[in-house]
N, C-alpha and C positions, 0 to 999 in steps of 0.2 A: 614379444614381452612375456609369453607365459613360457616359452622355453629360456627364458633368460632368471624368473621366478624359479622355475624348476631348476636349473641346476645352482641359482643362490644356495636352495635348501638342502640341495645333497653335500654341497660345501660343507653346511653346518648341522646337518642332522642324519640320522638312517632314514633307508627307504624305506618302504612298506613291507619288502621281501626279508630284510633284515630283521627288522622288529618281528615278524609273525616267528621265522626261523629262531629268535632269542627267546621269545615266550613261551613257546613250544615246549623248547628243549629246558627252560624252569621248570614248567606245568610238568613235564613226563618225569625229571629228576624227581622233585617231591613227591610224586603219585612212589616210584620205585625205593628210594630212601622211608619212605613211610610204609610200605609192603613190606621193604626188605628188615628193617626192623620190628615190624610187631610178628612178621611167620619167623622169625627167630626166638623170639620171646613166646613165641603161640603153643602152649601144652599138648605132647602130644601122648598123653598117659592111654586113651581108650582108640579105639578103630574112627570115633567120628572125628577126634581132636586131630587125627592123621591126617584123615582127610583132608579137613581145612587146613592144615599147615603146608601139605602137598598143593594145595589149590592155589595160597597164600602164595607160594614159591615159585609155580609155575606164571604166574600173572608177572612178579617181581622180577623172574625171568623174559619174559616175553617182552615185559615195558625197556629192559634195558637191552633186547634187540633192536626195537624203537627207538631207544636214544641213542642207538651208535649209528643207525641209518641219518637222522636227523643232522647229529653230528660233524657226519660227513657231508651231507649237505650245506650246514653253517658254515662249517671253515672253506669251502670251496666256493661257497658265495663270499665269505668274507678276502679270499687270495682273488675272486674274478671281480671285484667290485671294494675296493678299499673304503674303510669305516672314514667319517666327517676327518679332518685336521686338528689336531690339539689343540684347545683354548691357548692364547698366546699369554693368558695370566697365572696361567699353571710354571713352576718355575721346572726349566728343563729336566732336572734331576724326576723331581714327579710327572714327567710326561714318559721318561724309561718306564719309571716301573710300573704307568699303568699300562705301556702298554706290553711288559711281561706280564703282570697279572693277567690281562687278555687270553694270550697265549698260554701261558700256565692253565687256564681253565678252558681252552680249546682240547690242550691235552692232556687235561682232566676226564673232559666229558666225551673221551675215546677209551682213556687209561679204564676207565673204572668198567662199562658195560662189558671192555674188551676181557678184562680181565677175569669177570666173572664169569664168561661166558668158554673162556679156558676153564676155570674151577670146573664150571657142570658137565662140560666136554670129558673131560678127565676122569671125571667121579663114576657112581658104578649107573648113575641113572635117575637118581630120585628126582621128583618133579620136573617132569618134562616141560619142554620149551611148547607152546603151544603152535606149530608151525609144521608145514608139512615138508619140510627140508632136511627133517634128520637132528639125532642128540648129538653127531661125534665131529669132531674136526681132523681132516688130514693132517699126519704126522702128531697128530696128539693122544698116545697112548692111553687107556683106560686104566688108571693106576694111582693108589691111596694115596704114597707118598708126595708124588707127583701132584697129584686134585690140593693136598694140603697145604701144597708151595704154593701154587695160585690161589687158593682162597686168603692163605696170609698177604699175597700181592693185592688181592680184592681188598681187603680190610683198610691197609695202608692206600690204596689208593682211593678209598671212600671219605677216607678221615681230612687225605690233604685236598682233596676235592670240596668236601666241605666246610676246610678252613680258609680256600682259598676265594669260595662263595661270598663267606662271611667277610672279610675282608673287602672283597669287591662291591659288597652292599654298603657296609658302611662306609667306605670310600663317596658311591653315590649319592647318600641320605649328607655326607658330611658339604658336596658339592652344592649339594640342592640348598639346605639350610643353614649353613654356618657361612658359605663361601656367596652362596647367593647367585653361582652364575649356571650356566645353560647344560650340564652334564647330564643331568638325568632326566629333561626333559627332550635330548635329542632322543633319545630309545621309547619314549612313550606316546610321539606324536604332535601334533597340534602346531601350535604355534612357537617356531622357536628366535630366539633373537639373535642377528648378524654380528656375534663379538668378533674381535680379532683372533686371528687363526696363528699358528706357528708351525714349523716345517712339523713333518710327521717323522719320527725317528726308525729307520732300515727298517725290513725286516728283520738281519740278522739281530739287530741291537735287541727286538722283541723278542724275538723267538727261541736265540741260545740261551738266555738266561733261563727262561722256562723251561726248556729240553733238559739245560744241565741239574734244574730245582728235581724233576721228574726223575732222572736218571740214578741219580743220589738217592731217593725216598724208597725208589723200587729197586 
């Protein structure tokens, strides 16, 4: 009976592995989104204000080597262990695109730490990565023009990263409250309810749309 409980609920909900790996990777996004915006805006007129903006940067760096490790982690639990089945009251059309939205911010939250992480590879050095592995990447020259293309690729891929967030939130809050059924409380735990389920759509069906959203942007 409790192995027959247990997999009811993987039916209809994430695991425990799941949910910590999606939280995480919110938690470490906004800690890096919020560094990486105020050591941008952060004055650096005197030797202290350097400082801290260096410090700022380095931390903003370091968390978005965090989030590409994490990353990696998430989508590989997510391809070894497939997320709940689609509510079957979702009409098919809206079970695609959430689950490109998915994917779209799977390869989001590679696109962006990756990319930034070229910018600072590239550039001449400023705010070190806090880590004892080295500032440089194989094959990636140390060079302005160069650093410039990947910080512009950083930028753009910050922006649809966190429109694609924002999207995906209110998608949830609109589940939760207007639709009334089980969306956002499978990601949060607890008790969730047995609705009817619907096939789950390829991966291709998920995945190219979001590669090709991706590939366009960048």
């Amino acid at each position: 009976m409790g192995a027959d409980r247990t997999s009811a609920r993987a039916a209809h909900a994430y695991g425990a592995v799941a949910r910590a790996l999606h939280w995480l990777v919110v938690a470490l996004l906004v800690a890096m989104y919020a560094l990486g915006f105020t050591a941008t805006a952060w004055p650096m007129e005197t030797g202290a204000e350097f400082a801290v903006k260096a410090a700022l940067f380095s931390t903003h760096k370091t968390l978005g080597i965090a989030v590409l490790a994490v990353a990696i982690l998430r989508i590989g639990w997510a391809l070894a262990v497939p997320a709940p089945a689609p509510l079957a009251a979702h009409p098919p059309i809206m079970r695609r695109l959430s689950g490109a939205v998915h994917w779209a911010l799977y390869l989001g939250i590679l696109a962006v730490p990756l990319t930034g992480w070229l910018h600072h590879a590239s550039s001449a050095g400023f705010a070190p990565i806090w880590w004892p592995l080295g500032q440089t990447l194989p094959l990636v020259p140390q060079d302005a023009a160069l650093s410039a293309q990947f910080g512009t690729l950083h930028r753009v891929a910050l922006w649809l990263l966190a429109g694609l967030t924002l999207a995906h939130v209110a998608g949830a809050l609109k589940h939760h409250w207007l639709d009334r059924d089980a969306t956002l409380r499978r990601m949060l735990g607890g008790r969730v309810p047995a609705e009817p389920l619907a096939p789950r759509p390829g991966l291709a069906a998920r995945a190219l749309p979001a590669a090709v959203l991706w590939a366009a942007a960048l």
